[in-house]
C-alpha positions, 0 to 999 in steps of 0.5 A, spaced: 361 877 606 364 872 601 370 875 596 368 871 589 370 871 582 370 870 576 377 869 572 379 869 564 382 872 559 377 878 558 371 877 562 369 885 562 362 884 559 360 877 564 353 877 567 357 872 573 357 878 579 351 879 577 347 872 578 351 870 583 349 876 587 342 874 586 343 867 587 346 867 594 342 874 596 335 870 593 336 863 597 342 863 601 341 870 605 349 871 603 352 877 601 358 877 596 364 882 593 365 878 586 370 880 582 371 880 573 378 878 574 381 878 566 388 876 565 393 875 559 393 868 558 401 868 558 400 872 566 395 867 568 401 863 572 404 868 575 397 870 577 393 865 579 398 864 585 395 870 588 387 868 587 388 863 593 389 868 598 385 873 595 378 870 594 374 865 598 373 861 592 372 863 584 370 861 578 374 860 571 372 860 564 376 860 557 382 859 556 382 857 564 380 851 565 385 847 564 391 851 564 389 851 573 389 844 574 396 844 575 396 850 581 390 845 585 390 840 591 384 836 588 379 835 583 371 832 584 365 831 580 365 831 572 373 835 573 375 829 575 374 825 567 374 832 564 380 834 566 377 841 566 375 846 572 370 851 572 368 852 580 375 853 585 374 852 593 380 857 594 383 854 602 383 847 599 384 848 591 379 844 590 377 844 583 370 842 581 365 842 575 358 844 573 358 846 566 355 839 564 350 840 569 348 847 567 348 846 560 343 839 561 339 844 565 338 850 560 336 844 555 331 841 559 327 848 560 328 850 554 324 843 552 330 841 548 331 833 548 336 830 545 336 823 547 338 819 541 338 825 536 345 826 532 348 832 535 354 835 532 359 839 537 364 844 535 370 845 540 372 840 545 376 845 550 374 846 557 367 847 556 366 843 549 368 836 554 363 838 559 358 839 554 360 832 550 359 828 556 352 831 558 350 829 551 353 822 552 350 822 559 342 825 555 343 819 550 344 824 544 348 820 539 354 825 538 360 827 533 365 832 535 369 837 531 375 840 533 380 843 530 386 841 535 386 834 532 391 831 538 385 834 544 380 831 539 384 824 539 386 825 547 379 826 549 375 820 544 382 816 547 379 817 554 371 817 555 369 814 548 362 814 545 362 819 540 365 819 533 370 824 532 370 829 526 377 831 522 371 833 517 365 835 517 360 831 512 354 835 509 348 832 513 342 834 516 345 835 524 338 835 528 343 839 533 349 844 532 352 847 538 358 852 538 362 850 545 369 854 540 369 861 543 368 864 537 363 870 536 365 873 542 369 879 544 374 880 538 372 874 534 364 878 535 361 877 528 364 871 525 362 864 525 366 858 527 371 856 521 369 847 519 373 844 515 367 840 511 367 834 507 371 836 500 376 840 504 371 846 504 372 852 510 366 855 511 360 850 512 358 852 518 352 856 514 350 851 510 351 846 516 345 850 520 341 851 514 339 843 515 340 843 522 334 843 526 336 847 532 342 851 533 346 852 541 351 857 542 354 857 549 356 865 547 350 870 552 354 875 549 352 878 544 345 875 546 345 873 538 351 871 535 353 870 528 352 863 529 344 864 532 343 868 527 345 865 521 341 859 524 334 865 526 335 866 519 334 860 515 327 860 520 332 854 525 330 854 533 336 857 537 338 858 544 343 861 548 348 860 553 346 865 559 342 859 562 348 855 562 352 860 566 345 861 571 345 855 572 352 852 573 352 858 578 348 856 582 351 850 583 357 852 585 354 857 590 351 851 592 358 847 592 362 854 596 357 855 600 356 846 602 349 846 600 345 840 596 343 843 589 335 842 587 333 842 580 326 845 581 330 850 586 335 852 580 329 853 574 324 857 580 331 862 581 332 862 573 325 864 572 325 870 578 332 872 575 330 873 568 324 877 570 328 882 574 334 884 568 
């Protein structure tokens, strides 16, 4: 039996105890208590010294994943250029990250190609960094807005390749994903807040009504305010519950010493969707 976890500021309504059960039940033949741990951020010191006792290894998602670096041993993989961590091996405080995989994953069987489309990204936190440097990796031409200027410039300063955004421009994105946050918990039912060219605060609708498609990391609701707004100006839209899948599957993998395998990952994604 593993003891696992989910650890954030309000993880009460993520779908993570349930996927990972099914994944490690499904291909692993493993059983597993995994926990919602949610923590008030100004705890989360304190408390995130009793998670390497208490659990085999977890999982951390916002505002978590950079504020744990400092509590590890050692980062691996994508953690290592992001800085950002969202799959923890407790016994080493190992710090490792398989959102950009994941998130490159849901696009590819969601038959989204972003190779050499312009992409706008909005929120360069924890999850928006992994998303930014698996569009850099896809070769989609990406621009970048964040409204915390020195992490926007700190970030471009160490990988590069994108143009960041102090403004947005009103242009005709063929790509807009919300990586912020916002349209979950007590932000549900409000869009992103974009300065855009001319000084204006609420372009995100008119932003979507030119894009070609629209992503929201959010699952939760399954529509957010910003899928919606883009349904209804008749745009393409996807979801983040494949991200979270299949980044869950490759930290099972990561936990449990296994090698990931992509056909493997979308077989379990499909089987999954079929027994909500």
């Amino acid at each position: 039996m593993i003891r696992l976890a989910v650890v954030g500021e309000d993880v009460s309504r993520s779908e993570s105890p349930a996927m990972h059960s099914f994944i490690l039940r499904r291909r692993f033949a493993r059983e597993c208590v995994y926990e919602r741990v949610s923590i008030p951020p100004e705890q989360f010191d304190a408390e995130a010294v009793r998670l390497f006792s208490r659990y085999d290894a977890f999982n951390v998602t916002v505002p978590f994943k950079e504020r744990i670096l400092p509590h590890l041993k050692e980062l691996r993989g994508d953690a290592v250029a992001l800085s950002a961590v969202n799959t923890v091996v407790a016994p080493s405080r190992t710090g490792y990250n398989t959102d950009g995989s994941g998130f490159s994953l849901m696009l590819e069987t969601a038959g989204m190609d972003v190779r050499a489309r312009t992409v706008l990204v909005l929120g360069a936190g924890g999850a928006g960094k992994s998303v930014i440097c698996a569009l850099l990796r896809a070769g989609a031409e990406v621009s970048v807005y964040e409204r915390d200027a020195v992490r926007l410039e700190n970030f471009h300063r160490r990988i590069g390749g994108f143009t960041p955004l102090a403004e947005v421009p009103f242009v005709s994105f063929d790509f807009i994903i919300n990586c912020t946050g916002v349209g979950m918990h007590e932000t549900e039912g409000l869009l992103p807040q974009i300065v855009c060219e001319g000084g204006e605060r609420d372009g995100a609708a008119r932003l979507l009504r030119t894009c070609g498609a629209a992503v929201d990391l959010i699952y939760a609701p399954h529509r957010s305010a910003f899928l919606r707004t883009a349904e209804a100006c008749g745009k393409r839209v996807l979801s983040g519950e494949g991200m979270l899948f299949f980044q869950a599957y490759m930290a099972d993998c990561i936990f449990l010493g296994e090698a990931p395998d992509r056909s493997e990952a979308c077989r379990l994604w499909e089987e999954y969707k079929e027994n909500e």
